[in-house]
C-alpha positions as CSV (number, residue, x, y, z in Angstrom):
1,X,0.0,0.0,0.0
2,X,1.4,3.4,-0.8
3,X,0.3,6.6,1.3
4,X,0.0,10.3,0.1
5,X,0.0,12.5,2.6
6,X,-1.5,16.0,2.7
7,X,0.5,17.6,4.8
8,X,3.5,17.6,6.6
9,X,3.2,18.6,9.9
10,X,3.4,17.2,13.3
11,X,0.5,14.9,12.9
12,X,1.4,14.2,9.7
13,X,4.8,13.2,10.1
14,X,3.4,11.1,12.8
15,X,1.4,9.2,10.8
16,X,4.6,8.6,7.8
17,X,6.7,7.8,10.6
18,X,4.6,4.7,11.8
19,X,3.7,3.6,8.2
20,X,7.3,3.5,7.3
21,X,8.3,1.4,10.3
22,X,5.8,-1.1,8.8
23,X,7.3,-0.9,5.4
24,X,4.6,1.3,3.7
25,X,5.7,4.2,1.2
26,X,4.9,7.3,1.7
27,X,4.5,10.4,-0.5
28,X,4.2,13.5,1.8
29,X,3.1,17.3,0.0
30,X,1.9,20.6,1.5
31,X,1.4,23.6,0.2
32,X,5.0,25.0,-0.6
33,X,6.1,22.5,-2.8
34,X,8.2,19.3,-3.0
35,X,11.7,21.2,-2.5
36,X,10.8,22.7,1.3
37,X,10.1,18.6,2.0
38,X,13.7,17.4,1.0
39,X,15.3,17.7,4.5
40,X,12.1,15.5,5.7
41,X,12.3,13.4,3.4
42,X,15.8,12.2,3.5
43,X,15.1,12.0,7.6
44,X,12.7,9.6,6.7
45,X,14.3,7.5,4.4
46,X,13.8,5.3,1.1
47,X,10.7,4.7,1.3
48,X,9.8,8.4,1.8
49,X,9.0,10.5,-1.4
50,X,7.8,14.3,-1.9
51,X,5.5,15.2,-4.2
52,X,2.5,18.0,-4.8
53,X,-0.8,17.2,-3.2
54,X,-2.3,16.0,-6.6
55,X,0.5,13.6,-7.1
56,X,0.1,12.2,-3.9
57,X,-2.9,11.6,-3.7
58,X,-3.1,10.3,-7.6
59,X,-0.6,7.7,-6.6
60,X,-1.9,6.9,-3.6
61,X,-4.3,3.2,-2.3
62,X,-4.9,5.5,1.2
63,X,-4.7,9.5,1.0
64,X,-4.1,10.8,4.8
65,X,-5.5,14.6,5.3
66,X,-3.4,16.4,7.9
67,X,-3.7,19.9,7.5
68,X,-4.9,23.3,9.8
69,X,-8.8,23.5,8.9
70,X,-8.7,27.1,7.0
71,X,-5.9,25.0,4.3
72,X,-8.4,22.6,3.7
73,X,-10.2,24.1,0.5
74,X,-6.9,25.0,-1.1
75,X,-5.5,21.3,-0.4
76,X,-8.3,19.8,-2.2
77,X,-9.1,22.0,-4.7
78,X,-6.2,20.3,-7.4
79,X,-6.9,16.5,-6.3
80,X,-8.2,14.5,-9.0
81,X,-11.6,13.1,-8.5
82,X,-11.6,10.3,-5.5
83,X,-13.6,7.8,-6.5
84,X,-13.3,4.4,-4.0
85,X,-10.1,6.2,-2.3
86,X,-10.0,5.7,0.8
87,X,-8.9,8.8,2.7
88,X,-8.5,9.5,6.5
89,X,-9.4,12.8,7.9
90,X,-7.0,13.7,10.9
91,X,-8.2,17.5,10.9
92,X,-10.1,19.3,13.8
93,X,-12.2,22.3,12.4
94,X,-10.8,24.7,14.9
95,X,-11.2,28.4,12.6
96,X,-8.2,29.7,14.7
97,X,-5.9,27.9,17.1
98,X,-4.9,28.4,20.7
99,X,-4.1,30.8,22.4
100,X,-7.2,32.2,20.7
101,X,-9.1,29.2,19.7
102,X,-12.3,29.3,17.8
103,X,-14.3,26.4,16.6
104,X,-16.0,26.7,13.0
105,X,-19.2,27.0,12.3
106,X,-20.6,24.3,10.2
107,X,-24.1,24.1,11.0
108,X,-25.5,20.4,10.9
109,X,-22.6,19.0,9.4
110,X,-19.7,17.4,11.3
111,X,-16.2,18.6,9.8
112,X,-16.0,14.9,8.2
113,X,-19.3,15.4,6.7
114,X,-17.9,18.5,5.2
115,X,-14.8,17.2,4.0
116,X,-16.4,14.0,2.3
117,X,-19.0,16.9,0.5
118,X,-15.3,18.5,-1.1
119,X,-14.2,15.1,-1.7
120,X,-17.3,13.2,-3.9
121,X,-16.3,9.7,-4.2
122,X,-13.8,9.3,-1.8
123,X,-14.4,6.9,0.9
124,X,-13.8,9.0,4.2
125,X,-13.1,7.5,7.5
126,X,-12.3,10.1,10.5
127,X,-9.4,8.9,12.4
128,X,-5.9,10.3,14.4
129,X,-7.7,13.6,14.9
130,X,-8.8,13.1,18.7
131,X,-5.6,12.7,19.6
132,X,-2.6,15.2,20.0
133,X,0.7,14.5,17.7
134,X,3.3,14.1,20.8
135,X,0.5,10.7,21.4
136,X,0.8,9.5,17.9
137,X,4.0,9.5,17.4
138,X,5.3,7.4,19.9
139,X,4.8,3.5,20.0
140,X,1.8,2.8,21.0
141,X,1.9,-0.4,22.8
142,X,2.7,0.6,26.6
143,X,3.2,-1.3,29.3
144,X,-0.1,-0.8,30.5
145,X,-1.9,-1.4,27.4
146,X,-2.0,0.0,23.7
147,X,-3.1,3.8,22.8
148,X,-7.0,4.0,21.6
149,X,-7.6,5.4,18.2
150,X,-10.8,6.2,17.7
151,X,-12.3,5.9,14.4
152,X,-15.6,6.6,12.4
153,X,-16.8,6.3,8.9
154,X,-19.7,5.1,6.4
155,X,-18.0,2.4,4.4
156,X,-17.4,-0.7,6.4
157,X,-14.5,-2.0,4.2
158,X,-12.8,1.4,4.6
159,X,-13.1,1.6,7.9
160,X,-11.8,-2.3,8.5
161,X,-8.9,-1.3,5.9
162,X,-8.0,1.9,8.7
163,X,-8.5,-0.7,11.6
164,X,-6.0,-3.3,10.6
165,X,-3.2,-0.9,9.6
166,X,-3.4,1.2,12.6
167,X,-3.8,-2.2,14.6
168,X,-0.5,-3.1,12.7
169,X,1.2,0.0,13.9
170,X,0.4,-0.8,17.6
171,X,-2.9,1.4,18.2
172,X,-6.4,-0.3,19.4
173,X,-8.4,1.1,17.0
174,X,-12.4,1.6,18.4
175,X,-15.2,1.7,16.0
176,X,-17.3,4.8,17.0
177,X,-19.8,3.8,13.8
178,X,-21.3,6.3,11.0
179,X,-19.6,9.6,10.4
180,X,-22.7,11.8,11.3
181,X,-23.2,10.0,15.2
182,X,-19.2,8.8,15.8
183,X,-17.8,12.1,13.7
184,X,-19.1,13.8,16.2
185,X,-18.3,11.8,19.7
186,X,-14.5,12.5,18.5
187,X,-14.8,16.2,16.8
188,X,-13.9,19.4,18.6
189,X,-16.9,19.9,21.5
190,X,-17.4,16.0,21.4
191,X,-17.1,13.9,24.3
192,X,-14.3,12.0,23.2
193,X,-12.0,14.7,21.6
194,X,-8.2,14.5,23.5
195,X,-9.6,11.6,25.2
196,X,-6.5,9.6,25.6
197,X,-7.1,5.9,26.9
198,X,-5.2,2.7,26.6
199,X,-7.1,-0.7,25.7
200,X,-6.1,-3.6,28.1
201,X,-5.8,-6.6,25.8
């Protein structure tokens, strides 16, 4: 399986880091271009690869979307069309961020149900974004049990795809269900957002 990531950033690099480890390529972008990525790249090694965000996520089986909410438009707006990709939202729709956080307005919608409506045909499962990068990044498997990864989406074979690859990485990954009702248990405001738990096995 190769990875596209858009994004680079803490999360991001979290989420390469792991998949690499496992022996999964990665092609990481963001939105200043595949030179400002060398220096992470050759950090990351062979299997690591920079690209733009359209090239990532045209050669990618699993697109991973890490980026600060207000980027989102302009890091879609050059993808090709989605159709049956599975992609993983790890964003949190804050407008602004701390010390002056404010939360978007997005009416009805969760922010997966409004990145699935910029993304038609991609299979969307929301996952990483409850938890903060310094948790990610580490291995997950602790002495007292491995790190809960909470994860929600509408297509069951998407979702099971996430589950066994973050499951090979170490997490416990914990089906919260449909995007609308388990979206929303790990969104900003919800009950589970920066819950961090470990799963007793």
């Amino acid at each position: 399986m190769k990875i596209g990531m858009l994004g680079a950033g803490a999360v991001a690099q979290a989420i390469a880091r792991h998949a690499i480890r496992h022996g999964y390529e990665v092609v990481l972008s963001n939105s200043r271009g595949p030179a400002s990525l060398a220096p992470l790249v050759k950090d990351l090694g062979a299997l690591a690869a920079a690209a733009t965000p359209a090239e990532a996520a045209a050669t990618a089986d699993l697109v991973v979307l890490a980026v600060r909410w207000p980027q989102i438009p302009d890091a879609v707006a050059g993808l090709p069309r989605l159709d049956k990709t599975l992609l993983i939202d790890a964003t949190n729709h804050f407008a602004s961020l701390p010390p002056n956080p404010k939360i978007a307005d997005l009416g009805d919608l969760t922010g997966s149900e409004y990145v699935a409506s910029l993304l038609p045909g991609a299979r969307v499962v929301k996952a990483f974004n409850a938890l903060f990068a310094r948790f990610i990044a580490p291995d997950p498997r602790h002495e007292a049990g491995r790190q809960v990864l909470f994860l929600a989406g509408d297509d069951a074979d998407a979702k099971n795809t996430v589950r066994d690859l973050t499951s090979e990485f170490g997490f416990a990954p914990v089906d919260l269900g449909m995007l609308r009702e388990g979206g929303r248990l790990i969104q900003l405001g919800g009950p589970l957002s920066a819950l961090h738990a470990l799963k007793q096995d």
